[in-house]
MDAnalysis code that builds the backbone (N, CA, C; Angstrom):
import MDAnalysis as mda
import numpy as np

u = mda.Universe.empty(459, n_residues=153, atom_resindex=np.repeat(np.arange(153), 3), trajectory=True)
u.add_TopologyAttr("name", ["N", "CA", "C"] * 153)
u.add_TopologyAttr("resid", np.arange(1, 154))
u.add_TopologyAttr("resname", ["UNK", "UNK", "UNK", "UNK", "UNK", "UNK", "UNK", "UNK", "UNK", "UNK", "UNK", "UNK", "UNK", "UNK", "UNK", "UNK", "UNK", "UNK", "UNK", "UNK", "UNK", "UNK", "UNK", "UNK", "UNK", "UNK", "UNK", "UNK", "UNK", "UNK", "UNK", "UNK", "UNK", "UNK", "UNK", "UNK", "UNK", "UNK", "UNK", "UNK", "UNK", "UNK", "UNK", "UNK", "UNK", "UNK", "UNK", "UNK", "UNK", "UNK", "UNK", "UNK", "UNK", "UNK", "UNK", "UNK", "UNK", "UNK", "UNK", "UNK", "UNK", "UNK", "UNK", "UNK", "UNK", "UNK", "UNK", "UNK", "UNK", "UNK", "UNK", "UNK", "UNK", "UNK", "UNK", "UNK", "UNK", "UNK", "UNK", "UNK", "UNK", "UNK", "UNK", "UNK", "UNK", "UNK", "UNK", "UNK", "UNK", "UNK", "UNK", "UNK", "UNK", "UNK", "UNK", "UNK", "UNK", "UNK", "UNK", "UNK", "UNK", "UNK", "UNK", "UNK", "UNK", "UNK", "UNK", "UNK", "UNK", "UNK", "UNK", "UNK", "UNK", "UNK", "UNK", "UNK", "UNK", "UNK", "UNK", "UNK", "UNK", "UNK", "UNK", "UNK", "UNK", "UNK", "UNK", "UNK", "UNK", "UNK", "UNK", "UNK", "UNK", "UNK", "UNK", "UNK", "UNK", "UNK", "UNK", "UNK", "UNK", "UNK", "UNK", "UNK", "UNK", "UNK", "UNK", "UNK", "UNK", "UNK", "UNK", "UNK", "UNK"])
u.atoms.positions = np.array([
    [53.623, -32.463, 8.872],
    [54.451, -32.346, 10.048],
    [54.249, -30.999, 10.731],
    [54.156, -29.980, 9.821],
    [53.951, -28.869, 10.366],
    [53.495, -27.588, 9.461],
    [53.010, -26.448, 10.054],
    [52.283, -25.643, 9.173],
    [53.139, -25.247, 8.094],
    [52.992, -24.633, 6.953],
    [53.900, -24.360, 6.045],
    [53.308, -23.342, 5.233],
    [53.994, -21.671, 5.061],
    [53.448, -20.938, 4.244],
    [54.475, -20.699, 3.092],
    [54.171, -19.506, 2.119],
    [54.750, -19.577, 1.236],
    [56.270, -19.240, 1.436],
    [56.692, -18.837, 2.119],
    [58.249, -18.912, 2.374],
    [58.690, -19.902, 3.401],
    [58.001, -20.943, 3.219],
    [58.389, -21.991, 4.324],
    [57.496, -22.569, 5.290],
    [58.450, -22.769, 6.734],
    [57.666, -22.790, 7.496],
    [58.053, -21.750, 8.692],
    [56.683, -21.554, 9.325],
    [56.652, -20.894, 10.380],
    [56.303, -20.560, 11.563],
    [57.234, -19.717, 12.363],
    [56.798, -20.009, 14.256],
    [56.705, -21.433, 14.580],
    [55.940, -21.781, 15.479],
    [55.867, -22.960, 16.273],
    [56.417, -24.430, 15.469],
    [55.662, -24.164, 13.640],
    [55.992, -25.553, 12.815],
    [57.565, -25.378, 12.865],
    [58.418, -24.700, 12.394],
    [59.811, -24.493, 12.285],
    [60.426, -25.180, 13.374],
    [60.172, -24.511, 14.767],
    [60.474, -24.913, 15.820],
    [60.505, -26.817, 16.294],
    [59.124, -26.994, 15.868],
    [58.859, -28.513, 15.814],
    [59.711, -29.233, 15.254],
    [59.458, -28.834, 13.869],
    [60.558, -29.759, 12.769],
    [62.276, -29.493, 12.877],
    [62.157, -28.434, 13.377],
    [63.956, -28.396, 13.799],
    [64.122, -29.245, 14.891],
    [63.220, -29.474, 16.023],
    [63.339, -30.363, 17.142],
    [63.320, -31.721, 16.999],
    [62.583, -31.591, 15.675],
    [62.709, -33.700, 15.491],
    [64.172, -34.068, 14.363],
    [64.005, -32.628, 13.936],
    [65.707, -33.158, 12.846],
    [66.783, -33.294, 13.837],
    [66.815, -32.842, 14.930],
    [68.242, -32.322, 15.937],
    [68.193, -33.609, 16.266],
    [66.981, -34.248, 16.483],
    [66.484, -36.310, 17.080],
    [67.684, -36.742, 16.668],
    [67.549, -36.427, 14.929],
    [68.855, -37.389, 14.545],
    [70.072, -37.035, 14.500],
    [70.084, -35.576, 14.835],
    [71.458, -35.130, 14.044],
    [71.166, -33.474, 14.845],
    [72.057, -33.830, 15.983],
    [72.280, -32.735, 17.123],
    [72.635, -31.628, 16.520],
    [73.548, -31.751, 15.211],
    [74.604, -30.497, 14.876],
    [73.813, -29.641, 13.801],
    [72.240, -30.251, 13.709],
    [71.368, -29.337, 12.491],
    [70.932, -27.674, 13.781],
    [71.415, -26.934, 13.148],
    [71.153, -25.626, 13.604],
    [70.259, -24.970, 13.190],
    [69.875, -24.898, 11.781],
    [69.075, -23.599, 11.034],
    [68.176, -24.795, 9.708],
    [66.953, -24.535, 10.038],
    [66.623, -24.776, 8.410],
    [66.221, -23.805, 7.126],
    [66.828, -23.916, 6.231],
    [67.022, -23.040, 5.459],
    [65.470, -23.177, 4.157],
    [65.345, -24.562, 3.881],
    [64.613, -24.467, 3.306],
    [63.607, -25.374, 2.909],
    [62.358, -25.933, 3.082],
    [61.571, -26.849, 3.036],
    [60.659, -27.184, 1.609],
    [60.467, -28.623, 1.467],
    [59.329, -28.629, 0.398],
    [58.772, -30.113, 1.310],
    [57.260, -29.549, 1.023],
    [56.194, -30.356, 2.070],
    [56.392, -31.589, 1.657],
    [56.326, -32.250, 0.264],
    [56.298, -33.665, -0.170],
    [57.127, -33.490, -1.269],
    [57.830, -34.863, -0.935],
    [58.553, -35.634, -2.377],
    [59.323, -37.022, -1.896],
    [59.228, -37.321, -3.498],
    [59.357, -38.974, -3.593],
    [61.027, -39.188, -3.953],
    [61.595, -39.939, -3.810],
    [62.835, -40.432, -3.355],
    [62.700, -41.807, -4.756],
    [63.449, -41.560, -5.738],
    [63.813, -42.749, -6.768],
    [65.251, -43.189, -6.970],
    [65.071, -44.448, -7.864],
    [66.609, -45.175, -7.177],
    [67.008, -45.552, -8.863],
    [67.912, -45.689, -9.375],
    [67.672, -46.000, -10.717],
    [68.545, -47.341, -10.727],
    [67.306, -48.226, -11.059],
    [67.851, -49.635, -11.506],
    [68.051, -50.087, -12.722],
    [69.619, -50.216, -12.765],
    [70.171, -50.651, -14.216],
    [70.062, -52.060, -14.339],
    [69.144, -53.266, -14.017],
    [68.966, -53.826, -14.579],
    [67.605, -53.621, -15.491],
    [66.731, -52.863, -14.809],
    [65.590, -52.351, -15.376],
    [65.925, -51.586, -16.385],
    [66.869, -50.695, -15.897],
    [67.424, -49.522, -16.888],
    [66.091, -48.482, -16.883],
    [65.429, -48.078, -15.531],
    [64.451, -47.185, -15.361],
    [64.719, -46.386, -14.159],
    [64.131, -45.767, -13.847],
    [63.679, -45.203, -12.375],
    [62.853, -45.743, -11.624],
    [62.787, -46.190, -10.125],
    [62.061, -47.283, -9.333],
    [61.883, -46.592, -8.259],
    [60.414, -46.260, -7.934],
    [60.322, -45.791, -6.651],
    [60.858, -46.264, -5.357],
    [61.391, -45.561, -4.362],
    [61.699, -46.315, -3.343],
    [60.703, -46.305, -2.198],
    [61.327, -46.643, -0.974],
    [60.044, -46.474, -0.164],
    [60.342, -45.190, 1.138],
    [61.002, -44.615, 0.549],
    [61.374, -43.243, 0.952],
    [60.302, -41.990, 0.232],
    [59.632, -40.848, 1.169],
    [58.791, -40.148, 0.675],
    [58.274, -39.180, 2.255],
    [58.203, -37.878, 2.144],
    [58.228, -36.967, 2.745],
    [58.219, -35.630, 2.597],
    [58.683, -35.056, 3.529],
    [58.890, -33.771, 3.805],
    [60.495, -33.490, 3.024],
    [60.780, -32.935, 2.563],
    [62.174, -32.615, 2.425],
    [63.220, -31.422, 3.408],
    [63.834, -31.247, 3.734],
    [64.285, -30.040, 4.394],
    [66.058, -29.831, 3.983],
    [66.532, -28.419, 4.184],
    [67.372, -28.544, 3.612],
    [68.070, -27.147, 4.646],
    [68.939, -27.853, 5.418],
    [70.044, -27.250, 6.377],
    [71.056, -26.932, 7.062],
    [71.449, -25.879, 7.835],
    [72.689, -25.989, 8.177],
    [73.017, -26.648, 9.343],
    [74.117, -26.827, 9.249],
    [74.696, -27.591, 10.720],
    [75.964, -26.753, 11.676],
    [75.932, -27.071, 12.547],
    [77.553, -26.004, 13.157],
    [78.464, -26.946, 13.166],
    [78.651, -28.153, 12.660],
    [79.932, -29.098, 12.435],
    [79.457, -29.586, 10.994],
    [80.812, -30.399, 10.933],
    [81.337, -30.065, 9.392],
    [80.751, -32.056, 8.902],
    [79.750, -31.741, 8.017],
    [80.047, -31.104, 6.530],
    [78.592, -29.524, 7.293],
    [78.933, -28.865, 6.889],
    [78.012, -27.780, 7.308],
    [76.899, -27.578, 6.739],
    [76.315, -28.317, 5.607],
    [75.118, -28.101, 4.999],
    [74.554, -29.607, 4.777],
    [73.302, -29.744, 4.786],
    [72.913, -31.008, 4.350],
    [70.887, -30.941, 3.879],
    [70.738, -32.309, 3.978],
    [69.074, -32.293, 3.857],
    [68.666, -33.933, 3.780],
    [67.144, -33.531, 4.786],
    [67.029, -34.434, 4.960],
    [65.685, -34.695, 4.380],
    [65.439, -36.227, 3.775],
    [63.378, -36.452, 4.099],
    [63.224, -37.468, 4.997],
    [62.404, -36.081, 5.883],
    [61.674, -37.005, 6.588],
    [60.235, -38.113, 6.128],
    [60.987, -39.340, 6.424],
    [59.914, -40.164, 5.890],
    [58.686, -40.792, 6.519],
    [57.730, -40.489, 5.605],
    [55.802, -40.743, 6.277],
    [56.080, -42.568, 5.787],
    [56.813, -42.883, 5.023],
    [56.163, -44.382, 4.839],
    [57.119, -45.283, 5.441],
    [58.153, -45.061, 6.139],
    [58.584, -45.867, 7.192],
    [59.590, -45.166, 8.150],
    [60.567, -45.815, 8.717],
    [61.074, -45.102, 9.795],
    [62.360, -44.552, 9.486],
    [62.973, -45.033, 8.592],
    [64.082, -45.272, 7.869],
    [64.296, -43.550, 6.777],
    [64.656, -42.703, 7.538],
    [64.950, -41.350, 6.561],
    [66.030, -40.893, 5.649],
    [65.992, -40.191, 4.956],
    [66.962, -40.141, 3.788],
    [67.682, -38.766, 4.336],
    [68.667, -38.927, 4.550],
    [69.675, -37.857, 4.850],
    [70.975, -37.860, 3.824],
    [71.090, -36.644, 3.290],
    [72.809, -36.262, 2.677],
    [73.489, -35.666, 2.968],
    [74.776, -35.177, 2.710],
    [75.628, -33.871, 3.235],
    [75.249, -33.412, 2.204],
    [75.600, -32.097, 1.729],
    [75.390, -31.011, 0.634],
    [77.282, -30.872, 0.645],
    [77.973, -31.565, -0.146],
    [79.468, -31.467, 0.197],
    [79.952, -31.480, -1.533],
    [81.761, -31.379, -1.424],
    [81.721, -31.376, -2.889],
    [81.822, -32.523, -4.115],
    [81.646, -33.175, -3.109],
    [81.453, -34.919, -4.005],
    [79.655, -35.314, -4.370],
    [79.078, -34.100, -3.874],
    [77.646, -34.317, -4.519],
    [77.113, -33.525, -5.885],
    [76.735, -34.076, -6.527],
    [76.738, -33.597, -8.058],
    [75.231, -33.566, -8.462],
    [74.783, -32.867, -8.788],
    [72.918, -32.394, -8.831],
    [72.524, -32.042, -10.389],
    [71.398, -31.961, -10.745],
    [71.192, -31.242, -12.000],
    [69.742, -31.194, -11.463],
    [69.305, -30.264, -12.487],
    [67.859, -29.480, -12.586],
    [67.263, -30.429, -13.663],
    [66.218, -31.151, -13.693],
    [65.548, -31.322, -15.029],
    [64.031, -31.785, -14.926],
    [63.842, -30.576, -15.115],
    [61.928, -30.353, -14.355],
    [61.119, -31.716, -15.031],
    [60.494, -31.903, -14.399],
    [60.159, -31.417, -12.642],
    [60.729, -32.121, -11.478],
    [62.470, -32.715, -12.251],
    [62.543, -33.748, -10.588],
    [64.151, -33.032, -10.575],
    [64.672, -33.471, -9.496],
    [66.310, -33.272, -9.137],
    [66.696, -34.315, -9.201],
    [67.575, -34.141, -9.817],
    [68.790, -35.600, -9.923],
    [70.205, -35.089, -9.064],
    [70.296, -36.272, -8.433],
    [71.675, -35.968, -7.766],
    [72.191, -37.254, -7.556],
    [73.617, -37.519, -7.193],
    [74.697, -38.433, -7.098],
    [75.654, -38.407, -6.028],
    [75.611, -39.263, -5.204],
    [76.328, -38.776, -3.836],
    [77.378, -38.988, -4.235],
    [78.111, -39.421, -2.830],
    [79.425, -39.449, -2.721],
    [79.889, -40.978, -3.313],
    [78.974, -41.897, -2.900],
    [79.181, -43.060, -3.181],
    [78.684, -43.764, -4.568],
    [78.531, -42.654, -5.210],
    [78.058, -42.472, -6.603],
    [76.858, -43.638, -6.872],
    [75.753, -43.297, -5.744],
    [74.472, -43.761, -6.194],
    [73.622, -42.265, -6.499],
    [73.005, -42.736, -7.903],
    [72.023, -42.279, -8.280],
    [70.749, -41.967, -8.055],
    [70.327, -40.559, -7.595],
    [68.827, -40.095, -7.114],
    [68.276, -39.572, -8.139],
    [67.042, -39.855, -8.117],
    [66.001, -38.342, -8.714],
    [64.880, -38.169, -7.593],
    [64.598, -36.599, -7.623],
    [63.663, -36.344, -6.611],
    [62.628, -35.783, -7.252],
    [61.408, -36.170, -6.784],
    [60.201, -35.871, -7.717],
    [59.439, -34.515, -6.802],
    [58.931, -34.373, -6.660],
    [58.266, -32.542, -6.195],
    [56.462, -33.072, -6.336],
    [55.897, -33.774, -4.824],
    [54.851, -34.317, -5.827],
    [53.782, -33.737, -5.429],
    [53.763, -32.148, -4.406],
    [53.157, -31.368, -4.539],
    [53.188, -30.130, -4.917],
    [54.607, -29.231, -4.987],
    [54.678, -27.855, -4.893],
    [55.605, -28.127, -6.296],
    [55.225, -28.126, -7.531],
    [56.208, -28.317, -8.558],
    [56.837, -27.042, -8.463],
    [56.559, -26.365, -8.483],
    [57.649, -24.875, -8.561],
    [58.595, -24.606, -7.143],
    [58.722, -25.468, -6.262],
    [59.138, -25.608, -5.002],
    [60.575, -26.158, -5.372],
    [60.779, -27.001, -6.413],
    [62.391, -27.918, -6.642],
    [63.408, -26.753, -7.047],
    [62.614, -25.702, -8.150],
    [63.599, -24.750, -8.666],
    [64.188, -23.858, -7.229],
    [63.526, -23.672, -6.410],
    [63.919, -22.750, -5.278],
    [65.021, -23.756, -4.322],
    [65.012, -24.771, -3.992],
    [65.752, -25.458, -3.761],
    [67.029, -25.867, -4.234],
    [66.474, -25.987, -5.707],
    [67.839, -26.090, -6.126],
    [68.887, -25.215, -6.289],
    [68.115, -23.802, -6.330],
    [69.142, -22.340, -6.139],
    [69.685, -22.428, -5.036],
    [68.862, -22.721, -3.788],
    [69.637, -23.418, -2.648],
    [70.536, -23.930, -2.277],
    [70.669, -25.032, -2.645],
    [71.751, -26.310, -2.953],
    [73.072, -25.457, -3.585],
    [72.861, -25.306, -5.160],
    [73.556, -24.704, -5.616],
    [74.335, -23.487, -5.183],
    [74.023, -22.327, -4.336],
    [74.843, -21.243, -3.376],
    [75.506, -22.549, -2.510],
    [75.075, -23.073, -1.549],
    [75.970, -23.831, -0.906],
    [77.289, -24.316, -1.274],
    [76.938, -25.337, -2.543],
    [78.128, -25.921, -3.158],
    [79.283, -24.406, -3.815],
    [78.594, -23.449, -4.288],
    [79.325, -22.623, -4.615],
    [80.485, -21.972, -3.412],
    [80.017, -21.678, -2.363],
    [80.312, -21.390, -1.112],
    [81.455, -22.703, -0.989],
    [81.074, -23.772, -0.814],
    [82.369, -24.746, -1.090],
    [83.397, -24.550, -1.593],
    [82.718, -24.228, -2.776],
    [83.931, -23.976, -3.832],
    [84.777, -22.503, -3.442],
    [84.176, -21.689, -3.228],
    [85.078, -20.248, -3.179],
    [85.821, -20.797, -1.540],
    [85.230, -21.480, -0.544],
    [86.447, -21.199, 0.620],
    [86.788, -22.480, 0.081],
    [87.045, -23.743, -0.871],
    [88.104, -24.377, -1.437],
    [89.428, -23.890, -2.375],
    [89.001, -22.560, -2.758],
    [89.901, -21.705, -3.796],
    [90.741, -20.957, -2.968],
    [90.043, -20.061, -1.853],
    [90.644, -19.514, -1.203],
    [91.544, -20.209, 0.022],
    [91.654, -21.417, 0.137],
    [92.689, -22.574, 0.583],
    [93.393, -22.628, 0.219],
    [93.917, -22.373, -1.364],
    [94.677, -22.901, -1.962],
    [94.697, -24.157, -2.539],
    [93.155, -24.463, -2.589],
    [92.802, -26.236, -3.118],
    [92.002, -25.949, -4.802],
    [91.872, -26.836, -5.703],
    [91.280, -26.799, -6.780],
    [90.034, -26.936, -6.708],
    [89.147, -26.304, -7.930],
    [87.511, -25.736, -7.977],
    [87.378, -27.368, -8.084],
    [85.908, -27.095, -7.231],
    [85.260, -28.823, -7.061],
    [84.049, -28.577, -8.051],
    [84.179, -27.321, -8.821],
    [82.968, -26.914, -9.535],
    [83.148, -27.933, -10.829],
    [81.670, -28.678, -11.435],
    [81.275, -29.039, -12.562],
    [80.573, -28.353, -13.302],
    [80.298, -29.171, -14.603],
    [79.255, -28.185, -15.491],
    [77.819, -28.342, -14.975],
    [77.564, -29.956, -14.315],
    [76.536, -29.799, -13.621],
    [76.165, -28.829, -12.405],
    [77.187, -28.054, -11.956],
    [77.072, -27.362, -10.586],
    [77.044, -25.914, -10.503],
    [77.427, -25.449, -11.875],
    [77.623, -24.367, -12.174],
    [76.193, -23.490, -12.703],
])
């Protein structure tokens, strides 16, 4: 989609790919952080495995100026149909190299595979993780209870 160096992307590619994320979603402001490719899995319990889906891309991972204020999206090369989440406190993640597992809101089950930059998921997921933390401290300072898990911590 666009050029990409080791801290991302940059000049003109940034610009690009922020212009086609805003396509879907006007309120994306800033991207914070990119990984060039990864695969999108779905876990089927009748299989009782992991099943590729037909989701696979770019990943990106950003802010928005309306609320939920953080999210990420892949943009998808194998059809038209893209995978977008909020980054909010009903999303629940873990690290377990080399893929990310996460659980939305609607408590379906992801893993994300890294299927070029393997050392690219850990930086992301430090990512992710400040965000949700950030949740959590202006949820405390509300006067509301920690949305923090052991997975989140």
């Amino acid at each position: 989609m666009a050029a990409v160096a080791a801290g991302g992307l940059v000049g003109k590619g940034r610009d690009i790919s922020l212009a086609a994320l805003q396509r879907h979603d006007p309120y994306i402001n800033r991207i914070v952080d990119v990984a060039s490719q990864v695969a999108l899995y779905t876990f089927g319990h009748r299989a009782n495995e992991w099943e590729k889906t037909d989701v696979e891309g770019t990943l990106f991972v950003y802010t928005r100026s309306a609320s939920p204020k953080h999210g990420f999206t892949i943009m998808n090369r194998l059809s038209m149909e893209n995978r977008t989440e909020p980054i909010t406190k009903d999303l629940d993640f873990q690290l377990q190299d080399p893929f990310l597992l996460y659980r939305n809101a609607r408590c379906e089950s992801f893993l994300l595979h890294w299927v070029v930059l393997h050392l690219k998921f850990g930086q992301v997921f430090k990512i992710v993780q400040c965000m949700l933390l950030c949740l959590h401290l202006v949820s405390v300072a509300m006067g509301g209870v920690s949305i923090l898990t052991n997975a989140n911590v």
